[in-house]
N, C-alpha and C positions, 0 to 999 in steps of 0.2 A: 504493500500500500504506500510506503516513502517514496517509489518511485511513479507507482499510478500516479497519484495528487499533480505532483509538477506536470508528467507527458498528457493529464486530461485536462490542465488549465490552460496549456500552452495549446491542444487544441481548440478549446474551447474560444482561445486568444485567436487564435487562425482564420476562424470562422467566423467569427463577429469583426475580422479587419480584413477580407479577403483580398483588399489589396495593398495592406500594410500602414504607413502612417501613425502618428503620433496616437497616442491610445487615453482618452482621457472618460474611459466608462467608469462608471460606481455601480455595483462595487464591479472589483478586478480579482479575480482568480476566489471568490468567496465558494467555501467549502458545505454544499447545503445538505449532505449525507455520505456518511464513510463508514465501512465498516468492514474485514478482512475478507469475510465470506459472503459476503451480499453486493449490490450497488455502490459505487462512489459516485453522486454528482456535486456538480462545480457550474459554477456561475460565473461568466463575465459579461457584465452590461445585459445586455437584453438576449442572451447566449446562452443554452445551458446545455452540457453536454453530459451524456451520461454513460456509464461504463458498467456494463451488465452481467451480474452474476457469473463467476467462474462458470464453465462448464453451458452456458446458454447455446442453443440450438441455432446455427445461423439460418436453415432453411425456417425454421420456426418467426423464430423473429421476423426476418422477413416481409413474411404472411402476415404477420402483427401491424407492419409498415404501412405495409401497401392497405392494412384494412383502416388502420387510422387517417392513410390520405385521402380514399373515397368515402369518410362519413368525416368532412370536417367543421361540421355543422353538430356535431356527436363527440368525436373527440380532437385531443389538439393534434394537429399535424405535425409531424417531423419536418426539417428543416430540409435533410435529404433524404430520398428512398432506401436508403440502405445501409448497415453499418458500418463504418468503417471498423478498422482493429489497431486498438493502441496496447503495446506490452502483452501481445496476446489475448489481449480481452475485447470484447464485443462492442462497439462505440455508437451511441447514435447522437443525432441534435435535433435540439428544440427551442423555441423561440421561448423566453420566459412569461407565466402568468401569474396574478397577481394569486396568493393561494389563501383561502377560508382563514377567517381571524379566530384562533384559540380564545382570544381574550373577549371574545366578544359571543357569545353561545346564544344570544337572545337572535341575532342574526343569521345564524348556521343556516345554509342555502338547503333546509332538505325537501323541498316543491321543486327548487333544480333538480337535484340530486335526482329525485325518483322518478322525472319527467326525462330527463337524461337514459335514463335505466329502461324506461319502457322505450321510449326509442331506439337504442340500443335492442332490445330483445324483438322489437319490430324488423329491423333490419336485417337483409336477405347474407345469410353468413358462405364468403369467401369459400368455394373448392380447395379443398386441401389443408382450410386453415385448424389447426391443433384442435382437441379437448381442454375448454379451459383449465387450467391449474390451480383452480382454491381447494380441491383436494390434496392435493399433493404439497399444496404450501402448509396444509394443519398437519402435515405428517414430518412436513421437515420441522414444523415448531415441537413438535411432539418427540424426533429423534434429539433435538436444542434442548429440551427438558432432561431426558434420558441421560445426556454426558453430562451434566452438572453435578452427578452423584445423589444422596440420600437428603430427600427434604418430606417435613409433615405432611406438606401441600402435593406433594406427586403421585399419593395413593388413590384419593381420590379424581385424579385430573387422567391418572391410565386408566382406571376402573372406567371412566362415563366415556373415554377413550376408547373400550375394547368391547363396550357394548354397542358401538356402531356397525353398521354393516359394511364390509368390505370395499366398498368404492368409497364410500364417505371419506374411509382412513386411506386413500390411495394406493389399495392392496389389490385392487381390480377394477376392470374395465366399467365407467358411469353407463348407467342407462343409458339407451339409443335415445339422443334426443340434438336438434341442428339449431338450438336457440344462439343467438350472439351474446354470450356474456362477456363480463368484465374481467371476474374472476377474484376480484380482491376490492371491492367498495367498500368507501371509508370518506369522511370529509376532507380525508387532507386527498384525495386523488381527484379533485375539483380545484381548476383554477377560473380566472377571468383572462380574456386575451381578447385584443390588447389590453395588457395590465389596468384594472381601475375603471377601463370603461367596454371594455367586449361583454359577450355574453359568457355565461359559467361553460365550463367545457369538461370530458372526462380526460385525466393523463394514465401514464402509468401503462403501455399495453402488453408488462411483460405475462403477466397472466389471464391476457385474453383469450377467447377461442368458444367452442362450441362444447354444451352442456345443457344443465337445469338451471331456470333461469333464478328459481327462489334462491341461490346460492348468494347469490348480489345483493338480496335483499335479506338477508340471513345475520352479518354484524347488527342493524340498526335493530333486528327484531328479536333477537341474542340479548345489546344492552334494555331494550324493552324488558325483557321478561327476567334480568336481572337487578333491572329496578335503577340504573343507570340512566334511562332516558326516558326523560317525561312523557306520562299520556297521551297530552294533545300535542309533542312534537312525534314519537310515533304516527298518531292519527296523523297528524299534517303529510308526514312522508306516504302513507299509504295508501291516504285518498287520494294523493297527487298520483301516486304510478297509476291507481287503478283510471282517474278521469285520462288520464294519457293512455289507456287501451292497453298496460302492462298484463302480457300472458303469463306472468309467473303463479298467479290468486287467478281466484273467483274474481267475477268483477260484484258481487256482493258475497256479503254472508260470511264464515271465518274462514278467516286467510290459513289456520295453525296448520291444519291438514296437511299443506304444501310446504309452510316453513318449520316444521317441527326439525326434522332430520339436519336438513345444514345450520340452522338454529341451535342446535346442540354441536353441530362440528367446529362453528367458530367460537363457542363459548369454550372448547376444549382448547381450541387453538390458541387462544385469549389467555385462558390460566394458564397452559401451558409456557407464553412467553414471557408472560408475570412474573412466574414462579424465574424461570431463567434466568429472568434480567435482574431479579429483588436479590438471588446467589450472587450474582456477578460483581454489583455493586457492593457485595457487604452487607445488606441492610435486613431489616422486615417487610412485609407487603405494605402496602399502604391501602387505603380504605377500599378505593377502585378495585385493587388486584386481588383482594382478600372478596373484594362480592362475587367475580367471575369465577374463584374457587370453591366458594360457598355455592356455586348453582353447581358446579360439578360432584359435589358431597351430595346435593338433591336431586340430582337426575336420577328415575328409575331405569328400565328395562324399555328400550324401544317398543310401541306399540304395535304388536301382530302386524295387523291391519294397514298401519305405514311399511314397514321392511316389506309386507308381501305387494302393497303398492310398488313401489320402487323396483321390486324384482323382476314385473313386471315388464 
């Protein structure tokens, strides 16, 4: 990673001055994610380049490209069709957007979000393009948990873990199903472009692809029923996908039926990284980490009825 940092800023530098000259952007070479086994992105000026996961797929990726540049009314477009490779790792660019204020939660865009999401699942999904991956991302959180060695909180979080059914924990192939997901929704994978004043967009398309669409809609309805996110801001994101025509639900009546299963996979995924990250730092859970853990001490036994859906 000491040498990513520089050779992805200096890209990033490359690209935002493509034909060189005095460079007076803010910020310059700002570091906005880094971490040994995951993404590094870096920012300069209105330039963000990003360097993708050891081991990414380049025909995958790709496919991810090309489907963010024909929906960019859906998501943000790359700057160019395809990755370059810096130090061996996977490169792409992106124009910068302005991304959802933490500080500000009264304002959380989630009538974008979920209008975003049913469009997305509207739209006709790319030949060839992957199975999305939020399966296989609660499995790599779940393998993150696993090496950290012996914690209180691990018993519970593999038990609501192992009573999933095989595709949930990316031990086998999902359901036949061609919907466009995202694959990994969350508030921060929403920006505005042009920063400040475009419209909300979705980023992030290294775990897009074809799947179940409830899987998208699976974190918000996860902190829902963990008691993390308010009533009527659920209600607000639900009635927004369903008024946008989102096939993931009923377009009335209870949504649970569909989102129970991955509802339970990213609250595993959830504690799962809690638990990882609370080891790592040294510390205790904090109030947030310790509820995601507490839903996974109360999850029962998948119901009949859902696993034999699914199997289906």
């Amino acid at each position: 990673m000491n040498a990513l940092l520089p050779a992805l800023t200096a890209t990033a530098r490359a690209a935002a001055h493509p034909n060189g000259g005095d460079c007076r952007c803010a910020p310059a070479g700002a570091v906005l994610a880094e971490r040994d086994d995951d993404a590094a992105v870096v920012r300069h000026g209105g330039t963000v380049a990003k360097a993708h996961t050891p081991g990414t797929d380049p025909a995958g990726l790709g496919l991810r490209l090309t489907t963010a540049t024909r929906l960019p009314d859906i998501l943000l477009a790359p700057l160019r069709p395809a990755p370059d490779t810096v130090l061996g790792r996977l490169v792409t660019l992106w124009p910068h957007g302005a991304p959802v204020d933490p500080d500000d939660p009264a304002a959380a865009p989630w009538e974008a979000a979920a209008t975003l999401l049913a469009r997305l699942h509207r739209a006709p999904a790319p030949a060839g393009l992957p199975p999305m991956r939020g399966p296989a991302k609660a499995a790599r959180a779940v393998r993150r948990l696993g090496a950290v060695g012996p914690h209180p909180a691990a018993g519970p979080v593999l038990r609501a873990w192992s009573a999933l059914p095989a595709w949930a924990r990316g031990e086998a192939p999902a359901p036949p199903g061609g919907t466009l997901c995202h694959g990994d929704l969350h508030l921060g994978q929403l920006v505005r472009h042009p920063a400040g004043t475009g419209p909300w967009l979705l980023i992030d398309v290294d775990d897009l692809g074809t799947g179940d669409p409830a899987w998208d809609l699976a974190r918000p309805a996860a902190w829902y029923a963990c008691g993390l996110l308010p009533p009527e801001e659920w209600s607000r994101f639900l009635a927004a996908y369903r008024e946008a025509g989102g096939p993931a639900v009923p377009a009335a009546g209870d949504p649970w039926p569909a989102l129970d299963l991955p509802a339970r996979a990213l609250t595993v995924q959830t504690a799962a990284l809690a638990v990882a990250k609370s080891v790592a730092a040294g510390r205790p859970l904090d109030e947030v980490e310790q509820a995601v853990v507490d839903a996974c001490v109360r999850m029962g036994p998948v119901p009949p009825e859902l696993a034999s859906e699914y199997a289906q």
